[in-house]
N, C-alpha and C positions, 0 to 999 in steps of 0.2 A: 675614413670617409672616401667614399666616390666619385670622381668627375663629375660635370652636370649632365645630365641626358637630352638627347634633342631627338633622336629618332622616334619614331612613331611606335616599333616593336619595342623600347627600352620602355615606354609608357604604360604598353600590357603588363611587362616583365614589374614594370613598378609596384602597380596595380593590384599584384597576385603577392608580390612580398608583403605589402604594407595590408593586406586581407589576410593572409595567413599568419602575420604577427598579432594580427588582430584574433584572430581566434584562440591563439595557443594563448592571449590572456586581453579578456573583452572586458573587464574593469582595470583599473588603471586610478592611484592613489591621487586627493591633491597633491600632494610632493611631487609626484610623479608626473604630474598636468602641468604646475608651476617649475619644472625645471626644462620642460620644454616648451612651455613661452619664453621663459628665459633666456635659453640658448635661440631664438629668434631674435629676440632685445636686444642680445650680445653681440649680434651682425648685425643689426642697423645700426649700435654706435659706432661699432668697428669701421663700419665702409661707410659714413655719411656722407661724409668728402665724395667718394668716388661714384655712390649716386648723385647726390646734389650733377656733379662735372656732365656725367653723363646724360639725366635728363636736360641740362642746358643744351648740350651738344645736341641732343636728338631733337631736339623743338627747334635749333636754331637761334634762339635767343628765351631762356625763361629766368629770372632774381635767382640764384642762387639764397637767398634770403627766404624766397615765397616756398621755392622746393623744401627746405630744410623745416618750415613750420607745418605745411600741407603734409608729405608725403613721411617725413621721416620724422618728425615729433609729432603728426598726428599717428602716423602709426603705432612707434612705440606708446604715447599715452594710451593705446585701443587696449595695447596688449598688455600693459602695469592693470590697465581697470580689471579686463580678464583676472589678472593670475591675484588679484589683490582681494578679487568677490567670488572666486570660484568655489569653496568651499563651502558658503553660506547656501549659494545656489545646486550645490548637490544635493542637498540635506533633503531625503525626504517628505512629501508633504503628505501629510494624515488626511483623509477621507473619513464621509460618516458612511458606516454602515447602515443599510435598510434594516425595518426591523419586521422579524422581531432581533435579528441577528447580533444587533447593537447591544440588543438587551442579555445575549449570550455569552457575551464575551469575543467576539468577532468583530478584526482591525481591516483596515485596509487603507493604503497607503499608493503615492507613485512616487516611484526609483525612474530617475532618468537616468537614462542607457548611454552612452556611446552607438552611432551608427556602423564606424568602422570607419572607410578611407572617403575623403571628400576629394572634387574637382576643383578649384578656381581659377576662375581662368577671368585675370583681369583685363582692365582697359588704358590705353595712353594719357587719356587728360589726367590721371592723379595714377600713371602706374606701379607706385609701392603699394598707398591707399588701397586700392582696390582691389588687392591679393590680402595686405597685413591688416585691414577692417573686418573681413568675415574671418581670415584666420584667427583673431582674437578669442573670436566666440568656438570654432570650430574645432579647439586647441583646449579649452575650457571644456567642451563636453567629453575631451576624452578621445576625438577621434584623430588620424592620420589624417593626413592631405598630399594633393599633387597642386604644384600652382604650374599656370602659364602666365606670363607675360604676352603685353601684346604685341605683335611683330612690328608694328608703327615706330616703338624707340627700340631698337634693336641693342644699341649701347647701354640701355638700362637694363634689357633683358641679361645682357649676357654678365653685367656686374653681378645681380641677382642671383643666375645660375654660380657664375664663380663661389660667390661668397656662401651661399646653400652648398655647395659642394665641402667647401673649408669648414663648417660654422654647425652643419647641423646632417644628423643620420638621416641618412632616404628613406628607410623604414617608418619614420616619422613625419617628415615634411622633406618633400622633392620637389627641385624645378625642374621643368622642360622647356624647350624650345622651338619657336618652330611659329610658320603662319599658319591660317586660314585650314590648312589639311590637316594641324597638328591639331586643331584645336575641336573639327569635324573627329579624327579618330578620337580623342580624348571625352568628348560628348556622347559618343557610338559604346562604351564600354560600360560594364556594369559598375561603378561606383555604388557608393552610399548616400551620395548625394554629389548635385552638381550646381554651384554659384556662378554666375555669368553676369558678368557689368559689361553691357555696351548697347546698339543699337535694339532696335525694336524688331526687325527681319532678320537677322543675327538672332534673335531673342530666340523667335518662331523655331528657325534651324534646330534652335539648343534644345526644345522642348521637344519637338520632334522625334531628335535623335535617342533622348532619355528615357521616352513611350518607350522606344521597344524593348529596354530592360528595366520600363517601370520604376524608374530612377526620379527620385523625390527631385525638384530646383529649384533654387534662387535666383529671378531675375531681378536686377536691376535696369533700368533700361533707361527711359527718359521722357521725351514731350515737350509741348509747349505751354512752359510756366507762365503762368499769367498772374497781371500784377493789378489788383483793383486797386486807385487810388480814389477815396470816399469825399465827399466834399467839405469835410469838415477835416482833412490829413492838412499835415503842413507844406504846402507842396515845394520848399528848400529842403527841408529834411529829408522828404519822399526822395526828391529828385538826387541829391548828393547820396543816399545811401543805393541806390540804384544805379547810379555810377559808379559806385564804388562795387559794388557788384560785376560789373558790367567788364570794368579792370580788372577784374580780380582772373588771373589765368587767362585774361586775353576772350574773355567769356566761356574758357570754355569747360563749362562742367554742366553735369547734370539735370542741379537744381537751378541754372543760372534763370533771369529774367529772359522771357521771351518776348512776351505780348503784353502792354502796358493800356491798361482803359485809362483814358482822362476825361472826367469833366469836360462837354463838348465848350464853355465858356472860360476852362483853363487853360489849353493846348497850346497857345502860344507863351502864357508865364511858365508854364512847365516843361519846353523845349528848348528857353532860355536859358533854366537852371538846370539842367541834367546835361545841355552842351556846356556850361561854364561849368558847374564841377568837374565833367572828366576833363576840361581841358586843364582844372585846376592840378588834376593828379596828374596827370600825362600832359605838360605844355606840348610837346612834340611827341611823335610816334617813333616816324624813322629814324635807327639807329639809337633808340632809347634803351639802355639795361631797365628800365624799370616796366617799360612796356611785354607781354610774354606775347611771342609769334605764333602763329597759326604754324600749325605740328607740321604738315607738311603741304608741297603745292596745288594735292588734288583737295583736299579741304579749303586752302586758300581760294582755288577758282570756286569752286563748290559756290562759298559766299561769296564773294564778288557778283558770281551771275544770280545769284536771289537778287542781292540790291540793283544788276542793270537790271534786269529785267522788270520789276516791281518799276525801275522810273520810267523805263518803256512803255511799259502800261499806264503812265502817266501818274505813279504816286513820285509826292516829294519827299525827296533827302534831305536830310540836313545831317552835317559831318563835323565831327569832334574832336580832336583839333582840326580847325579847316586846312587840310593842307595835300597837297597829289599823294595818291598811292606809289607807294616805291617798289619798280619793280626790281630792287636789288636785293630784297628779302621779306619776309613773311610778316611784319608787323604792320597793322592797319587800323585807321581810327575808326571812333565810335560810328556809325553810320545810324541813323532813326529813320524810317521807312515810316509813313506817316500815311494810314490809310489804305495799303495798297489791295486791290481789288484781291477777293477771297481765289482766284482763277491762279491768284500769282502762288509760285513754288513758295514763298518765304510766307505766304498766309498758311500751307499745309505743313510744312517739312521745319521739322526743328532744328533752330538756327545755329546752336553750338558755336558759337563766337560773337565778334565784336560787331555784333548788329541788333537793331531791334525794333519791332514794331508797335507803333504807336497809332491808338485807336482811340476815338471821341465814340462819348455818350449821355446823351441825356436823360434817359430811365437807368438807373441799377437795376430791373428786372431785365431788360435786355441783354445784360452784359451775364449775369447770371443761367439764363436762356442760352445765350451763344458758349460759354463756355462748359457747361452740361452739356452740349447739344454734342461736342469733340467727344476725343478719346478723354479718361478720367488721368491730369497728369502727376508727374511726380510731385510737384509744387505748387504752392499756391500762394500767394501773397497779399496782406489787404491792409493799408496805410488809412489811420482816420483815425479820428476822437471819438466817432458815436457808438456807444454799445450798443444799441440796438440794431445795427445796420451792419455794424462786427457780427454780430451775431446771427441776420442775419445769410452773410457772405460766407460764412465760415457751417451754418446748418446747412446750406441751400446748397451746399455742392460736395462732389467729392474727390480726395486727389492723397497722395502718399503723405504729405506732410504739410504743414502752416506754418508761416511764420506771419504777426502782425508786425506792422510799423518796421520791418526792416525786410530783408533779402538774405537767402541761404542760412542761417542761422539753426533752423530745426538740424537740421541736419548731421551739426556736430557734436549733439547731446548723444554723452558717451552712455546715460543711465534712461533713454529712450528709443523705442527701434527705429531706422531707419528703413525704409519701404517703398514701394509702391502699389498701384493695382490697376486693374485691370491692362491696358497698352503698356504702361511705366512701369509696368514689374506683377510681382508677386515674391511673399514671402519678405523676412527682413533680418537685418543682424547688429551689432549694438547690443552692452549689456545682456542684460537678463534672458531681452527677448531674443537674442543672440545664441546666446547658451541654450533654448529649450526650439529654435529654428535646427538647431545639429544635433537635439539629443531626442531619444523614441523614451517617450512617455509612456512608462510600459505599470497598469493594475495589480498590484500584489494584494490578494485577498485571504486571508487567516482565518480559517472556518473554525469556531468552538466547536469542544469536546462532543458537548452535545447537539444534537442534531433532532427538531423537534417534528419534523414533518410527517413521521409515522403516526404516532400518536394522535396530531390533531388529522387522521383522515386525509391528508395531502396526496398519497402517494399509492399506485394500487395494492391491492385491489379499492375502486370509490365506491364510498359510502352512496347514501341516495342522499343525502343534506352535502353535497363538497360542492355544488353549483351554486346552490342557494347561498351557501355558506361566501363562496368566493363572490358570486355578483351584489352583496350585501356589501359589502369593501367598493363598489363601484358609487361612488357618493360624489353630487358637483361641487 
């Protein structure tokens, strides 16, 4: 095995091995697919521990508990599903031929392919997640990869690197290293495809870059997840599982809750219970292990000035647990921003942490209205008993995924894709849809012996009846 790489020219040099291994043999057995998810499985049990350490260290405070479920058994269960369904999902699928072709004895079939070498280049709020989630699939169809970490936990990155260096051939899956310019060369090269989890201008860059060599991608990206609560939801349930969201990584992922519609006659029952639940999960913030910190200080100010500024504009806060921000480190309570004018940064920009705005309504067409009106996000959320008004909510708009009556949940289905669209992403991975996002679905057609086109007049020299003949077949 190889040291890790972190230079910019070792990423070309990767690039061209793991292409040219790819050619000298572009199938590749289950056996041979399931031994190198394997040997990935085999370094995330190996070094748990020493990610788990690392991502705390690099947050500053995150449960070694939460890391170990999130990042390194949501991983490996990604990549058991992979290697455990991969076989089923090769299997060619049969096609009907046209006829009369059918009637000839002519099959046709698609073989999915292997592309060859992938990019992934993950993100910090879940950074094993989001290299070992598309790796699963991307590993399944057969192909190589390069991952990046992202330079935000630098201590995760480099266990990562370490343990790929120990654990596993570059030829087959490689880390790199490196910020911002590593991650521009790495987007700028001909790959076979390129997965990107992060912001939405980030996004842009990465598609950009892929145009000029035509380079197929996966974005992940994000938005502001909105959470309709219906008037017939239980608004303690709503509220408690929303806070539990809300905690959950300090808020900060993805799919977390953004924007919360209430009932304009609910808003004070339902600000009651969403500040008593999280204060029930987290009595205190500061200096809590169980509370995760904001990753670092420029995200920390980041939110901080969404919530001054929204109270400057005159929306009210209300804070969960009520207690002073501490400026000895990055952990902060729940903060609810309640109304604040559309002018305000925290009305456009996705909040990614321990904050959340809260909106009154009295038409559900309105709120349906205003949330179409945005970009289409990654999530979407809608708490209530009534089907019809589910139904509704869930026809009337559109967004990467749903969950009703709870928060985040679509999202961890291992045997559903994972996505977004339009601003929030394109493209998905996860299971099945996973394995055919990495593989070229490529037409295999088996033409019978015989070939009847001469005979019936099809082909020249034409008959004076082959117009007649063929516009007679045009029937509504």
């Amino acid at each position: 095995m190889t040291t890790h790489i972190s230079a910019e020219s070792s990423a070309v040099e990767l690039l061209a091995d793991q292409q040219a291994e790819f050619r000298s043999q572009r199938a590749s057995s289950p056996a041979e697919r399931r031994a190198r998810i394997q040997r990935v499985i085999d370094m995330l049990v190996a070094r748990c521990d020493e990610l788990v350490e690392a991502i705390d260290a690099d947050f500053g405070g995150r449960h070694p508990g939460y890391t170990t479920v999130n990042d390194v058994l949501g991983s490996v269960t990604a990549l058991k599903y992979a290697r455990d369904h991969l076989d089923g999902w090769m299997q060619p699928e049969q096609r009907t031929v046209f006829a009369p072709y059918d009637q000839l004895g002519a099959t046709a079939a698609i073989h999915y392919q292997p592309k060859g070498s992938v990019a992934i280049i993950g993100t910090w709020n879940a950074p094993v997640y989001t290299l070992m989630g598309p790796l699963a699939g991307v590993l399944a169809a057969g192909n190589r990869a390069v991952l990046k970490p992202s330079e935000v936990v630098p201590r995760t990155a480099q266990v990562l690197a370490e343990a790929a260096a120990e654990f596993l051939d570059p030829v087959d899956v490689a880390v790199v290293t490196g910020g911002p310019d590593v991650a521009r060369s790495l987007t700028s090269l001909p790959f076979d495809h390129i997965v990107f989890t992060g912001g939405v201008a980030a996004g842009r860059s990465v598609l950009e870059n892929a145009a000029r060599n035509l380079v197929p991608v996966t974005l992940e990206l994000g938005g502001k997840s909105p959470v309709i609560i219906g008037r017939s939801a239980d608004l303690d349930t709503a509220a408690f599982r929303i806070a539990v969201a809300k905690a959950t990584n300090g808020g900060q992922l993805c799919v977390n809750a953004d924007t919360v519609y209430v009932p304009a006659e609910s808003l004070e029952s339902f600000v009651s219970a969403i500040t008593r639940s999280y204060a029930e999960l987290l009595p205190t913030v500061a200096g809590n292990p169980d509370a995760t910190a904001i990753v670092d200080d420029r995200h920390a100010a980041r939110i901080d000035g969404y919530v001054s500024e929204a109270a400057g504009l005159g929306a009210r806060v209300e804070v969960a647990p009520d207690e002073p921000i501490s400026t000895e480190e990055r952990r902060r309570p729940l903060r609810l921003v309640l109304d604040p004018p559309e002018s305000a940064a925290i009305s456009r920009e996705e909040i990614f942490g321990p904050a959340l705005v809260v909106r009154t309504y009295d038409d559900l067409t309105h709120v349906l209205d205003t949330v179409n009106s945005g970009a289409k996000p990654l999530a979407l959320y809608y708490f209530g008993r009534d089907a019809d008004e589910q139904r509704t909510v869930v026809d009337g708009t559109t967004s990467g995924g749903v969950t009703i009556n709870d928060v985040l949940m679509h999202a961890g289905m291992l045997d559903a894709p994972f996505g977004g669209v339009g601003e929030s992403g394109m493209g998905h991975y996860n299971g099945r849809e996973g394995f055919l996002e990495f593989s070229h679905a490529r037409t295999i057609f088996e033409s019978p012996e015989h070939d009847p086109r001469r005979e019936w007049g099809m082909l020249p020299p034409y008959g004076e009846g082959y117009r007649a003949a063929m516009a007679a077949q045009i029937t509504p």
